[in-house]
C-alpha positions in Angstrom: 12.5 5.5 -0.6 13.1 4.1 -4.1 10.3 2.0 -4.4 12.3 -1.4 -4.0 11.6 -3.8 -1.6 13.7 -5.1 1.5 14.4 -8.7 0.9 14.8 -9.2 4.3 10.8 -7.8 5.1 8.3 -10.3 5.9 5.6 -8.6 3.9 4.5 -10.1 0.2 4.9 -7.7 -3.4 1.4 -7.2 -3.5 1.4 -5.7 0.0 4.4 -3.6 -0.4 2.2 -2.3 -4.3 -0.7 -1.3 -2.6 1.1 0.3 0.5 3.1 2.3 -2.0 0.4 2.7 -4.2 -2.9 2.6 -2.5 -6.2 2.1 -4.1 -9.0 4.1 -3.6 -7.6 6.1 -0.9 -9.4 9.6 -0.1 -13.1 10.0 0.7 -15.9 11.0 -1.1 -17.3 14.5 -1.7 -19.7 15.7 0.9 -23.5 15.4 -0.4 -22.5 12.0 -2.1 -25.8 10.2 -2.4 -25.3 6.6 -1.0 -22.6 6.9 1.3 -22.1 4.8 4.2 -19.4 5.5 6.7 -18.0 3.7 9.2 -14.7 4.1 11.8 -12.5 1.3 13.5 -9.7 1.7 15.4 -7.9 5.1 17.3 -4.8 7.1 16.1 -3.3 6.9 20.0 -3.1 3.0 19.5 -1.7 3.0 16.1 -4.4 2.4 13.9 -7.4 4.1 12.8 -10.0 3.4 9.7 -12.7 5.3 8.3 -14.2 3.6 5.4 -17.0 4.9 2.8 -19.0 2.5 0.9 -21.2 3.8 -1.9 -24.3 1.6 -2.4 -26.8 1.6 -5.0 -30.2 1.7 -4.5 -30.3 -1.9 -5.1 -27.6 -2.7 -2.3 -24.7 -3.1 -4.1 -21.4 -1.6 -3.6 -20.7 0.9 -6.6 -17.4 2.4 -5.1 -15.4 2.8 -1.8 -12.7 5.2 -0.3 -11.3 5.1 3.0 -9.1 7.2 5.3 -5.9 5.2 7.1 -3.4 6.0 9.9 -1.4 2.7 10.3 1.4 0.5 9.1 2.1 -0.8 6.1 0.2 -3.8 6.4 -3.4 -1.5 7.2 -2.7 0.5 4.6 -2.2 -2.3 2.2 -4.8 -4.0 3.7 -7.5 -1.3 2.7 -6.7 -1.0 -0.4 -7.1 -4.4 -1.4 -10.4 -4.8 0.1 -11.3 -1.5 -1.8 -10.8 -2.9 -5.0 -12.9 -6.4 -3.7 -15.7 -5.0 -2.1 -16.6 -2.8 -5.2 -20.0 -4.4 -7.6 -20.5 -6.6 -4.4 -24.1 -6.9 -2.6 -24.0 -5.4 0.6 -24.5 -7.9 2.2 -21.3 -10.0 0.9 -19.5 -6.3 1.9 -20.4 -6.4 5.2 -19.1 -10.7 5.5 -16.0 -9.8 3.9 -13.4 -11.3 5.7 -10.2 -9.6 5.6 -8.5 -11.7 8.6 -8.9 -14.2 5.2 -7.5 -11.8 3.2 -3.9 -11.2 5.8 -4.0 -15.4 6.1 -3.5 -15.5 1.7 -1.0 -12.8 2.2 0.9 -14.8 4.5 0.9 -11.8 7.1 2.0 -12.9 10.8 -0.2 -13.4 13.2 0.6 -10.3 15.1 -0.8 -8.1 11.9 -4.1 -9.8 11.8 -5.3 -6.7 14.3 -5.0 -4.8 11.5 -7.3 -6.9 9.5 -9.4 -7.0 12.2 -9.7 -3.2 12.8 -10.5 -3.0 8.9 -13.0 -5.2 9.2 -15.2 -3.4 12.2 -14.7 -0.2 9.5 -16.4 -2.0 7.0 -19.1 -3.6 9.3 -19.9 0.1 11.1 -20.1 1.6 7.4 -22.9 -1.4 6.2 -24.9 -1.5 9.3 -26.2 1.7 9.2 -27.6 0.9 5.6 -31.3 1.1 5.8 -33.5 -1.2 3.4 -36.3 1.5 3.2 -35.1 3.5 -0.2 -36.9 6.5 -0.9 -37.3 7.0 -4.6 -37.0 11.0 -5.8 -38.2 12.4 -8.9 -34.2 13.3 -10.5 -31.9 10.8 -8.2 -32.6 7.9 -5.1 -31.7 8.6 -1.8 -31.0 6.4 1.1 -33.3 7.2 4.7 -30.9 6.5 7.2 -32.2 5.7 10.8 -30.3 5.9 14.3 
């Protein structure tokens, strides 16, 4: 593919950019302090999420990565909530509504499951946050319960 668009697709410039060129895509190394992860979705129905948030000891969102196996539109779709959730509280993360986000992209109805799935990614990754931070001499990690 050249990197041109199909006039005749339904999908916006900015989703085709960050399909093509995807934000924050990978995960982070293992032993990252802060991580959060959280999985949406199944490969045998056509789309599956993993998403990593990195919070601070102060609950805010320093950085994300995710992992993707979908269309266009869920790849797109994680990107752009990558680059929105970053400096964010937490708890604003873990609100974010990216069904909001495919309704200003002008994505069909039908592609709002993808939003959807993106979205339980996000929530699995900031519900197992855990307020009670236990400070170290050199770094902060976060005490994660079951």
């Amino acid at each position: 593919m050249n990197g041109s668009m199909d006039p005749d697709t339904e999908y916006s410039a900015t989703v085709w950019k960050h399909f093509h060129t995807p934000s924050n895509a990978g995960e982070f190394l293992a032993g990252t302090a802060g991580v959060l992860n959280g999985e949406a979705g199944a490969r045998q129905h056509g789309r599956a999420v993993a998403f990593q948030l990195q919070v601070t000891a102060d609950g805010q969102v320093a950085d994300c990565r995710y992992r993707v196996y979908g269309c266009p539109v869920t790849i797109a779709l994680c990107s752009l909530t990558s680059e929105a959730l970053k400096g964010q509280p937490l708890t604003a993360a873990a609100a974010y509504s990216v069904v909001s986000l495919a309704e200003q992209l002008g994505l069909p109805a039908e592609k709002h499951a993808a939003a959807i799935t993106v979205e339980d990614a996000i929530r699995s990754a900031a519900g197992r946050y855990n307020s009670h931070v236990q400070p170290l001499a050199a770094a902060t990690e976060f005490t994660y319960r079951a």
